[in-house]
C-alpha positions in Angstrom: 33.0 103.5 133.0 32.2 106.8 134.6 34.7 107.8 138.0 33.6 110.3 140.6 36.0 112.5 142.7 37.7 111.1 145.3 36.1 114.1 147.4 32.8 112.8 146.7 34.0 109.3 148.3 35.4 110.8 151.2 32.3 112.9 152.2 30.6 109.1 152.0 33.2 107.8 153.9 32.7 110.8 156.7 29.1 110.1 156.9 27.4 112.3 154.1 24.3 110.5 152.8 24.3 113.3 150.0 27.2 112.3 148.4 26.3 108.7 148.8 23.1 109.8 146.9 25.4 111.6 144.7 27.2 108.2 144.0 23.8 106.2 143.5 23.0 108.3 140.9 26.3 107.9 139.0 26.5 104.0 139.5 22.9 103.1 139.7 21.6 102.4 135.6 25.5 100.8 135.3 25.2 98.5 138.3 21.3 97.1 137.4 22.5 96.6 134.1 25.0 94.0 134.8 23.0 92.8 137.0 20.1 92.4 134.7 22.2 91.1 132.1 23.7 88.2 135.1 19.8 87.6 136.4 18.1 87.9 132.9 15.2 89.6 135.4 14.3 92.9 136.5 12.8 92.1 139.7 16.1 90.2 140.8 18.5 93.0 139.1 16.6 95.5 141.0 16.7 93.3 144.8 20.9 92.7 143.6 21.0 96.4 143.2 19.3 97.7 145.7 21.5 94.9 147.9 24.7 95.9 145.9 24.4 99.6 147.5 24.0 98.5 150.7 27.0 96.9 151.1 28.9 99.6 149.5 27.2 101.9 151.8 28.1 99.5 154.5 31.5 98.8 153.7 32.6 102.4 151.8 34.7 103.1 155.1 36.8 100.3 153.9 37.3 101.4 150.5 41.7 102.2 150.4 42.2 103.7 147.3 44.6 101.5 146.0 42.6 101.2 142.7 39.5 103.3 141.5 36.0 103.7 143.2 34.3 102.3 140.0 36.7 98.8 139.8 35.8 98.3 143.6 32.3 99.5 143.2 32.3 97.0 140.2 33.6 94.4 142.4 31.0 94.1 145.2 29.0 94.1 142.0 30.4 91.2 140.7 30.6 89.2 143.6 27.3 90.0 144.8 25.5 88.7 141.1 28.4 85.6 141.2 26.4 84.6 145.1 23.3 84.7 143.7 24.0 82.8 141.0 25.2 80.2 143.0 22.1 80.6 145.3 19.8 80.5 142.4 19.3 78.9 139.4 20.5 80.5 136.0 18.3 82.5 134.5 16.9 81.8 131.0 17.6 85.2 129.5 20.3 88.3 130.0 18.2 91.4 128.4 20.1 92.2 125.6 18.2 94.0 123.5 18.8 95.5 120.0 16.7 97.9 117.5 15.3 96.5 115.0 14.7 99.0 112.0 11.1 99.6 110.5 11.6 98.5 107.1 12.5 95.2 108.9 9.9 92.3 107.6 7.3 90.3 110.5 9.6 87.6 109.2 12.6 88.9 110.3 11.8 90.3 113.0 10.7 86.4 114.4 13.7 84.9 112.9 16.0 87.8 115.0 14.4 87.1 118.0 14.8 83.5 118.1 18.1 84.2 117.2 18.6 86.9 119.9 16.7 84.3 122.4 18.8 81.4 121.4 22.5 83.9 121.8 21.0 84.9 125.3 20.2 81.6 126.4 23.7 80.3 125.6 25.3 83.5 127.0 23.3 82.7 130.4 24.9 79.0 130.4 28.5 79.5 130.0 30.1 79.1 132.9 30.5 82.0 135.5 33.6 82.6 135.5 33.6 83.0 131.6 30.3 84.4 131.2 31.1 87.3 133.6 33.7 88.2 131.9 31.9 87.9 128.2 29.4 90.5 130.1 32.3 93.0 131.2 34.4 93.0 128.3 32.0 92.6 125.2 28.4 93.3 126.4 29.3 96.3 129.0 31.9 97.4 126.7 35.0 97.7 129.2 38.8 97.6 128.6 40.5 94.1 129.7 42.6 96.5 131.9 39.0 97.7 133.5 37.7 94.6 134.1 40.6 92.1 134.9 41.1 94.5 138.4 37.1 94.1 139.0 37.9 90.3 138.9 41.2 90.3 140.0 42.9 88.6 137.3 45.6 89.2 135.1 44.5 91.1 131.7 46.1 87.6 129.9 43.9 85.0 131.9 40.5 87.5 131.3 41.5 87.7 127.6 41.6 84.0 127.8 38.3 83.7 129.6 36.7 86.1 127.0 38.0 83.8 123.6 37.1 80.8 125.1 33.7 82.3 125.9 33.4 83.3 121.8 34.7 80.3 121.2 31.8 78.3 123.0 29.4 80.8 121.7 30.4 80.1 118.1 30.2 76.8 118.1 26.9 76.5 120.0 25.9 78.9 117.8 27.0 77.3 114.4 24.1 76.2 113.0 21.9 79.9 113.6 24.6 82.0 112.3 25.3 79.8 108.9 21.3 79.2 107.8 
């Protein structure tokens, strides 16, 4: 997860819409991201980030320090795709993609996409609370550390969320992965 200088937040927090620009541009491709991956849908990642800057815009004079920019960036972030979610129902797919080589056969490349379908579909109905923190830790690629103070959990209970969202996944998944 890239940081920014405090400096840079300050200026934003004294009124400089440059540096808030300058923070846009740092946060903006990580922040549609999760929230594509949440929504499954780029028109709804874009309105979540688009509405995910305002209220750090809004709120940045509120922002204290007492952890980094990016974990309370990452928490508006959060909490804006968990209201959503509760305002809307899940979506169908998350966006994640993967290349496919091109000595792949037309075959294959059917068979991994039903696969990759079926793994985002399941992925998009675990439950929030575990499927948020599947997203952080293995899809977005942060530390425990990183993403249990963007929940606000202990790095044991997001650990726990994250097994018992493999776990699920495993199982549901079962019969793909073995044929």
């Amino acid at each position: 997860m890239k940081e920014i200088d405090t400096a840079l937040v300050r200026a934003c927090q004294r009124g400089d819409i440059e540096a808030f620009e300058q923070i846009f541009r740092v946060y903006r491709n990580p922040v549609f991201r999760l929230a594509y991956r949440f929504t499954g849908n780029r028109d709804d990642a874009e309105d979540l980030t688009q509405e995910i800057f305002l209220k750090v815009f809004e709120n940045i004079g509120s922002f204290r320090y007492e952890s980094s920019f990016a974990t309370w960036l990452y928490r508006i972030a959060v909490n804006t795709c968990m209201n959503f979610q509760r305002d809307k129902k899940p979506a169908e797919s998350l966006g994640v993609t993967d290349d496919l080589g091109s000595s792949v056969s037309p075959e294959a490349i059917c068979e991994r996409g039903e696969l990759q379908r079926k793994i985002e579909a399941e992925i998009a109905s675990l439950p929030s609370p575990l499927k948020i923190a599947f997203l952080l830790v293995v899809v977005e690629g942060m530390t425990y550390r990183e993403a249990s103070e963007i929940l606000g959990l202990s790095v044991d209970a997001l650990r726990m969320r994250v097994s018992r969202a493999r776990q699920i996944l495993r199982e549901k998944l079962k019969g793909y992965m073995e044929g």
